[in-house]
Residue frames as qw, qx, qy, qz and C-alpha x, y, z in Angstrom:
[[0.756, -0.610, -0.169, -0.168, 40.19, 33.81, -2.84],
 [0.121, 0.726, -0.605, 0.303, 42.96, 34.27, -0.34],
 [0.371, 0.056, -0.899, 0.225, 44.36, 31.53, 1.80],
 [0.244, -0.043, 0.615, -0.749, 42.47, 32.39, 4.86],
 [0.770, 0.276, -0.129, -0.560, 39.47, 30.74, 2.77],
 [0.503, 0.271, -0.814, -0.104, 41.53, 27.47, 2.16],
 [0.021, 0.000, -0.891, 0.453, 40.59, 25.43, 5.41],
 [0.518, 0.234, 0.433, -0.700, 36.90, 26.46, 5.65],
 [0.514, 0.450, -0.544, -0.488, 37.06, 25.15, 1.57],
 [0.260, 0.318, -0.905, 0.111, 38.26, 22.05, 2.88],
 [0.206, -0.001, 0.686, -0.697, 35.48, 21.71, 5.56],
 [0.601, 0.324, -0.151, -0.715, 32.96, 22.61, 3.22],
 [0.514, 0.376, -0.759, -0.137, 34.27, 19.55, 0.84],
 [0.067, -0.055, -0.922, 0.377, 34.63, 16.86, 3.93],
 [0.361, 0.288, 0.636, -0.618, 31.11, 17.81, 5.72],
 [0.671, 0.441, -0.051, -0.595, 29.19, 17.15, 1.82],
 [0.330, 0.515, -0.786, -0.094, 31.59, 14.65, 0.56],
 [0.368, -0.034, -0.911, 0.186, 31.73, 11.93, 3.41],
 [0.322, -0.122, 0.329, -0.879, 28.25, 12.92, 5.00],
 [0.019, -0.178, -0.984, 0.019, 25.90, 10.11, 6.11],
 [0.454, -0.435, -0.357, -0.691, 22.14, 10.56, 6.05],
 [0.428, -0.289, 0.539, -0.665, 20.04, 10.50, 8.87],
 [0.052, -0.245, -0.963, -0.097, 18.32, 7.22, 9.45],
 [0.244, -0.461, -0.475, -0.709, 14.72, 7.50, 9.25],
 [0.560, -0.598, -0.468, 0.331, 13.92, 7.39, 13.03],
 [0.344, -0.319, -0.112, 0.876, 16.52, 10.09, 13.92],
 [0.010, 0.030, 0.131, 0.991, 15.16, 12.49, 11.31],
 [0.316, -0.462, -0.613, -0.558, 11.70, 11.89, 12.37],
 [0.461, -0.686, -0.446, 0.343, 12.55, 12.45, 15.75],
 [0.158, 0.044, 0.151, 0.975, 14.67, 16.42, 14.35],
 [0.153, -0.355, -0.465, -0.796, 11.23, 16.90, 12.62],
 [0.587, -0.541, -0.600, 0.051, 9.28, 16.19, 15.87],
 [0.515, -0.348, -0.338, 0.707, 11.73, 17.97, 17.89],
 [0.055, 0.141, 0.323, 0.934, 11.28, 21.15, 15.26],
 [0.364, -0.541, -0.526, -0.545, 7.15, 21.14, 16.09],
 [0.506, -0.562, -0.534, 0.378, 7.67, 21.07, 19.74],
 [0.367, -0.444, -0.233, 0.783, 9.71, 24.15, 19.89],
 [0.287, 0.662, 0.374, -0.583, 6.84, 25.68, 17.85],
 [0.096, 0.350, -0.506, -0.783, 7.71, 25.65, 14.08],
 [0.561, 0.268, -0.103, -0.777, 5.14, 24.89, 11.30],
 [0.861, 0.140, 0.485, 0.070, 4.15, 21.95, 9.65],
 [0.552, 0.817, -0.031, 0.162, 5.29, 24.09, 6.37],
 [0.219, 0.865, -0.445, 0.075, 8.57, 25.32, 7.45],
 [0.641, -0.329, 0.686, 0.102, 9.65, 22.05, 9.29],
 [0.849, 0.403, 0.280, 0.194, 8.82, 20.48, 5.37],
 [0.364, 0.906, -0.113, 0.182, 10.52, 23.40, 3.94],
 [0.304, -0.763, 0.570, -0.019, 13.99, 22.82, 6.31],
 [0.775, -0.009, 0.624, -0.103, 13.59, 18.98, 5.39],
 [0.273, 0.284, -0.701, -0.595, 13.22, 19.72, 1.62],
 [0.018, -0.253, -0.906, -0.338, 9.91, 17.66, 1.65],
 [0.483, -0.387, -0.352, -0.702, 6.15, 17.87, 1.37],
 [0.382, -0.381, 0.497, -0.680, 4.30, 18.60, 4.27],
 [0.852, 0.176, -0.415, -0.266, 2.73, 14.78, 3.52],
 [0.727, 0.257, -0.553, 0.317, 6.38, 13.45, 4.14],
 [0.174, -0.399, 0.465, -0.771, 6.36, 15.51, 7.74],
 [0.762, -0.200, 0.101, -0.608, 3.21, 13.56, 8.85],
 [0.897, 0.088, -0.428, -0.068, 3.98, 9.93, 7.52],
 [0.561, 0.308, -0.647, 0.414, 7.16, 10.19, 9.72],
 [0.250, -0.364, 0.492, -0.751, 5.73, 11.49, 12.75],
 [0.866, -0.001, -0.166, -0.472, 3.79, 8.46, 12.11],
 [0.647, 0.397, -0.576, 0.304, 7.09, 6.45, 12.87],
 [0.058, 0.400, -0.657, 0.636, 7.14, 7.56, 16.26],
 [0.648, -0.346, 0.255, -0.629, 4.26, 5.77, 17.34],
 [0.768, 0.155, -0.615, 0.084, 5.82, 2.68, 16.71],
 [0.853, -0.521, 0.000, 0.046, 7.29, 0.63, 19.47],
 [0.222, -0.883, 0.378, 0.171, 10.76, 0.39, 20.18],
 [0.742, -0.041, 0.649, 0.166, 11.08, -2.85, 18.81],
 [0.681, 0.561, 0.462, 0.085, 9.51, -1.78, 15.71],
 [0.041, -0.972, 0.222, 0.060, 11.96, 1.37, 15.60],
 [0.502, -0.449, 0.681, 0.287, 15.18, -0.90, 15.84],
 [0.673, 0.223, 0.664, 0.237, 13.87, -2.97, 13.20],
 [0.391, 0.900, 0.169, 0.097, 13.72, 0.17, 10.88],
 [0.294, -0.847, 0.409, 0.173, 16.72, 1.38, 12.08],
 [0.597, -0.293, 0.712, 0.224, 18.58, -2.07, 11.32],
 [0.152, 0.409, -0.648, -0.624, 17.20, -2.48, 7.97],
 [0.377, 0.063, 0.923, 0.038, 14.82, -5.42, 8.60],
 [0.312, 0.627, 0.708, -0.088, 11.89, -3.83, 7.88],
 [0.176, 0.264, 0.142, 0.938, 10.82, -0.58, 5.68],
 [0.024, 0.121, -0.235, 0.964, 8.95, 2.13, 6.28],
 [0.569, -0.079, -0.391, -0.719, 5.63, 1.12, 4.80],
 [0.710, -0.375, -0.591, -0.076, 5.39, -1.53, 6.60],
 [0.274, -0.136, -0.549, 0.778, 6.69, -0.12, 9.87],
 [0.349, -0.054, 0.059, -0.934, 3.36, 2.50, 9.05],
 [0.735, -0.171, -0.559, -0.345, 1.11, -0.58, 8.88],
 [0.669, -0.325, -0.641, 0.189, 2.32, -1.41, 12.28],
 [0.068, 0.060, -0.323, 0.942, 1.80, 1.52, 13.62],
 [0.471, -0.120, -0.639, -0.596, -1.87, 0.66, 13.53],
 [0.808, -0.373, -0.417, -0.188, -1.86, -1.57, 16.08],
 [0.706, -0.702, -0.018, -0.086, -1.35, -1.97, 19.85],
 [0.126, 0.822, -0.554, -0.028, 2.34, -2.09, 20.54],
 [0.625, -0.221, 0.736, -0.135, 1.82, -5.60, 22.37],
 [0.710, 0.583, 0.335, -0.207, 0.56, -6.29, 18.77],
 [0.555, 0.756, -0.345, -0.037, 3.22, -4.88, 16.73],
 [0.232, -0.575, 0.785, 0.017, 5.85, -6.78, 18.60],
 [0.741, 0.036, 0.668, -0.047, 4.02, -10.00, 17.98],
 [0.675, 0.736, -0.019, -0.050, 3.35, -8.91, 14.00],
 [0.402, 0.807, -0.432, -0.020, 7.16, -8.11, 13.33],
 [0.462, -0.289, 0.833, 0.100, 8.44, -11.60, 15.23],
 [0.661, -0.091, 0.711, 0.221, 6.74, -12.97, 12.55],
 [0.683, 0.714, -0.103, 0.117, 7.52, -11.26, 9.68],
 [0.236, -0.663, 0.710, 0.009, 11.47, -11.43, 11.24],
 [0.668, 0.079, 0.740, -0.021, 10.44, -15.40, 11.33],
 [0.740, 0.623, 0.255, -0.015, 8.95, -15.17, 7.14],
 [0.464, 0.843, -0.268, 0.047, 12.17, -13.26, 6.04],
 [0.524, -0.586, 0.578, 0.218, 14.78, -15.32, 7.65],
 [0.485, -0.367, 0.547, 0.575, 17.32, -15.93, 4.96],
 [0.490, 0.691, 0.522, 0.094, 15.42, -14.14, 2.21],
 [0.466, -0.366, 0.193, 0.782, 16.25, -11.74, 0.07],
 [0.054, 0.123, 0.752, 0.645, 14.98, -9.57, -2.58],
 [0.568, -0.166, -0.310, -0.744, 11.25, -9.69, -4.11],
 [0.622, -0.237, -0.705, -0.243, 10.85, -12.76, -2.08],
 [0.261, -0.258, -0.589, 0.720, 11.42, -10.85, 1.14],
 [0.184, 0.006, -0.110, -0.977, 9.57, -8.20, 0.10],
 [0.617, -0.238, -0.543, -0.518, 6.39, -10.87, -0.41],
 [0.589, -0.414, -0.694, 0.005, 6.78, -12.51, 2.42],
 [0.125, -0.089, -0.213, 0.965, 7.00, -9.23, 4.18],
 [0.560, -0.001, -0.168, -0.811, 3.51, -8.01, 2.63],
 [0.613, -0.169, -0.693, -0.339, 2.03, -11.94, 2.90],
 [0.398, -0.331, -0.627, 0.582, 2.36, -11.59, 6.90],
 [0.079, -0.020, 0.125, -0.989, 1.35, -7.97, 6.70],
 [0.555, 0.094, -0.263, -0.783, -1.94, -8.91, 4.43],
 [0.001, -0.087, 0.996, -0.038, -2.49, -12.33, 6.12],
 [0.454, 0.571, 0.500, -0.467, -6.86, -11.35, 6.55],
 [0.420, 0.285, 0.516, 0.690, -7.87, -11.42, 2.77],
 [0.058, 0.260, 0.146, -0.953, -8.52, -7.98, 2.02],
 [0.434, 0.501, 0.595, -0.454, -12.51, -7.32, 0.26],
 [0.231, 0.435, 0.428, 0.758, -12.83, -5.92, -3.18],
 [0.010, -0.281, -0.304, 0.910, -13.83, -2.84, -3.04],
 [0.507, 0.213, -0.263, -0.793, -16.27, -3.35, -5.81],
 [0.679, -0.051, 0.592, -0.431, -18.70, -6.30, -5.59],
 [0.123, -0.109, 0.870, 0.464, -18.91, -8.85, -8.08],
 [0.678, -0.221, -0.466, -0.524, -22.31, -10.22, -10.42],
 [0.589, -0.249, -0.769, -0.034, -21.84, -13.30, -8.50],
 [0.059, -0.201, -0.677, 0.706, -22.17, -11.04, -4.88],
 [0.288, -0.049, -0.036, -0.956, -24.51, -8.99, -6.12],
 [0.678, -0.145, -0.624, -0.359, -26.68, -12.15, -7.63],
 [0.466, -0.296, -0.768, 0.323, -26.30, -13.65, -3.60],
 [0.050, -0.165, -0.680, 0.713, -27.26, -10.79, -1.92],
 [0.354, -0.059, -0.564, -0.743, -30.26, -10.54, -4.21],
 [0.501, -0.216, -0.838, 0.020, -31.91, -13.64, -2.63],
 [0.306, -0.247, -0.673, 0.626, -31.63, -11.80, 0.42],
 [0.067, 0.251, 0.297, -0.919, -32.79, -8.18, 0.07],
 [0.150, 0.670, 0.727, -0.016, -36.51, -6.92, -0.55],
 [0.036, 0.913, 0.285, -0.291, -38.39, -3.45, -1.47],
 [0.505, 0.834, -0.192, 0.113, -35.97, -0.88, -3.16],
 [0.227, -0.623, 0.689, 0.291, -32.47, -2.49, -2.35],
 [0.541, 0.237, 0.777, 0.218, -33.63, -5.59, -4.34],
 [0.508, 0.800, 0.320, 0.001, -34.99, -3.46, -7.04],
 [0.017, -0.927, 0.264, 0.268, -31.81, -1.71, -6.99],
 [0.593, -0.160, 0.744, 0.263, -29.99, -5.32, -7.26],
 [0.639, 0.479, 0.593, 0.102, -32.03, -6.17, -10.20],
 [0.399, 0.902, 0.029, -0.159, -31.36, -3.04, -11.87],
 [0.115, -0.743, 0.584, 0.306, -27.45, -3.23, -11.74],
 [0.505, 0.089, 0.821, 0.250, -27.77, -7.21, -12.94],
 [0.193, 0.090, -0.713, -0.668, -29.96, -5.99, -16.13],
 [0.153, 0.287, 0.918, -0.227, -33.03, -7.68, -14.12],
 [0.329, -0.184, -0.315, -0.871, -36.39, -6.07, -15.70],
 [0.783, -0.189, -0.029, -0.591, -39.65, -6.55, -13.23],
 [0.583, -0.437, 0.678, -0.101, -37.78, -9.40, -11.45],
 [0.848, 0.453, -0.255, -0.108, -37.17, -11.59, -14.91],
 [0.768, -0.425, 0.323, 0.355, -34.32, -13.48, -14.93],
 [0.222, 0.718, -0.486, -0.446, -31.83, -12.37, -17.30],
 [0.908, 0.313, -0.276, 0.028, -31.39, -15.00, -20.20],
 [0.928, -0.242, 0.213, 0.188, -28.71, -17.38, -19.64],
 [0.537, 0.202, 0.516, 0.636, -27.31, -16.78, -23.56],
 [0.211, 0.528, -0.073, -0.820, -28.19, -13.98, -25.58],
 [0.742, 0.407, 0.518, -0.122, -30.24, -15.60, -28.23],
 [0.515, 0.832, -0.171, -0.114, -28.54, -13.38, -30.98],
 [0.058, -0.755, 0.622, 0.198, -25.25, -14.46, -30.17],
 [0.949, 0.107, -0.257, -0.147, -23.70, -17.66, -31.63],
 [0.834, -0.505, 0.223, -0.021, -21.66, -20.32, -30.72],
 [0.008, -0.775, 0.361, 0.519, -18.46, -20.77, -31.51],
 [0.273, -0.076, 0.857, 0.429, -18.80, -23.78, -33.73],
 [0.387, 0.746, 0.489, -0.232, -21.72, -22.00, -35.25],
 [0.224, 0.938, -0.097, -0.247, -19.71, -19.25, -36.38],
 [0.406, -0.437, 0.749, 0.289, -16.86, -21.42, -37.19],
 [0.483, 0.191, 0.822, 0.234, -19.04, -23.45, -39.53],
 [0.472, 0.817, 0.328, 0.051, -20.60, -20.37, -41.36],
 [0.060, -0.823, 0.355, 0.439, -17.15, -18.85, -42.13],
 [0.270, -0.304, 0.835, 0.370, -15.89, -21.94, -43.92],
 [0.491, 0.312, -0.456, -0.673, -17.28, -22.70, -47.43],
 [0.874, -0.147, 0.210, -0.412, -19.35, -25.43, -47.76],
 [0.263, -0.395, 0.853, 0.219, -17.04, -28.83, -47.81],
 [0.609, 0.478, 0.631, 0.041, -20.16, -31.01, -50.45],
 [0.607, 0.730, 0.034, -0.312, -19.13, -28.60, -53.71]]
């Protein structure tokens, strides 16, 4: 390589070397800016170097407030939660992220991180699968084929109750007392 190559070398080096990422705002507003002036969802991922997924979640960023935008910016919050408060009303997210600001004051760590998610998840959240004991309550309630359906998932036969015990099984100081050899030989 001849000299006339040495400086651009040098550039090269500096602009990879001491380059800063984008914060996550800024490059979700690039990737925005890239769909306005008509490129894909594919080729905006494909300039980004992510999945077209990672294009969406962020454009999900901009509907934040501004408040909630600083606070990503600054570091209070992360992303995941900044997408959880995108959710709600902006007059809403401002109130939500004073008081997770308020739960993480001088925290640090996993215990920011909880009390980050224990404001987030403050409504307990449902199971997504019912328990015996719901099933058994809403039993009481329902008639015709949802109750027959109840009974079937409990084990009910022809509305029986289901034993208590299993008659075959034993207790454990049953089965304790027939493992051990009698103690009278």
């Amino acid at each position: 390589l001849g000299d006339g190559v040495k400086p651009f070398v040098g550039v090269m080096i500096s602009a990879n070397e001491i380059r800063q990422g984008d914060s996550l705002v800024n490059r979700a507003e690039k990737m925005a800016r890239a769909l306005d002036v008509g490129h894909t969802l594919e080729s905006v991922s494909a300039m980004f170097g992510v999945n077209e997924a990672t294009v969406t979640v962020a454009m999900k960023l901009l509907e934040c407030c501004m408040a909630v935008r600083d606070a990503v910016e600054a570091g209070t919050i992360t992303q995941v939660v900044a997408m959880k408060l995108a959710k709600l009303q902006p007059d809403e997210q401002r109130a939500k992220l004073a008081e997770i600001e308020a739960a993480i004051e001088g925290k640090s760590g996993h215990e920011r991180s909880r009390a980050m998610r224990a404001v987030l998840d403050a409504a307990p959240v449902k199971r997504a699968k019912p328990t015996r004991k719901d099933i058994a309550e809403a039993l009481k309630t329902a008639t015709g084929e949802r109750a027959e359906a109840f009974r079937w998932v409990l084990g009910l036969v022809d509305g029986e109750q289901a034993p208590e015990v299993d008659p075959r099984q034993t207790t454990i100081d049953e089965a304790i007392t027939a493992t051990q050899p009698d103690k009278a030989e």
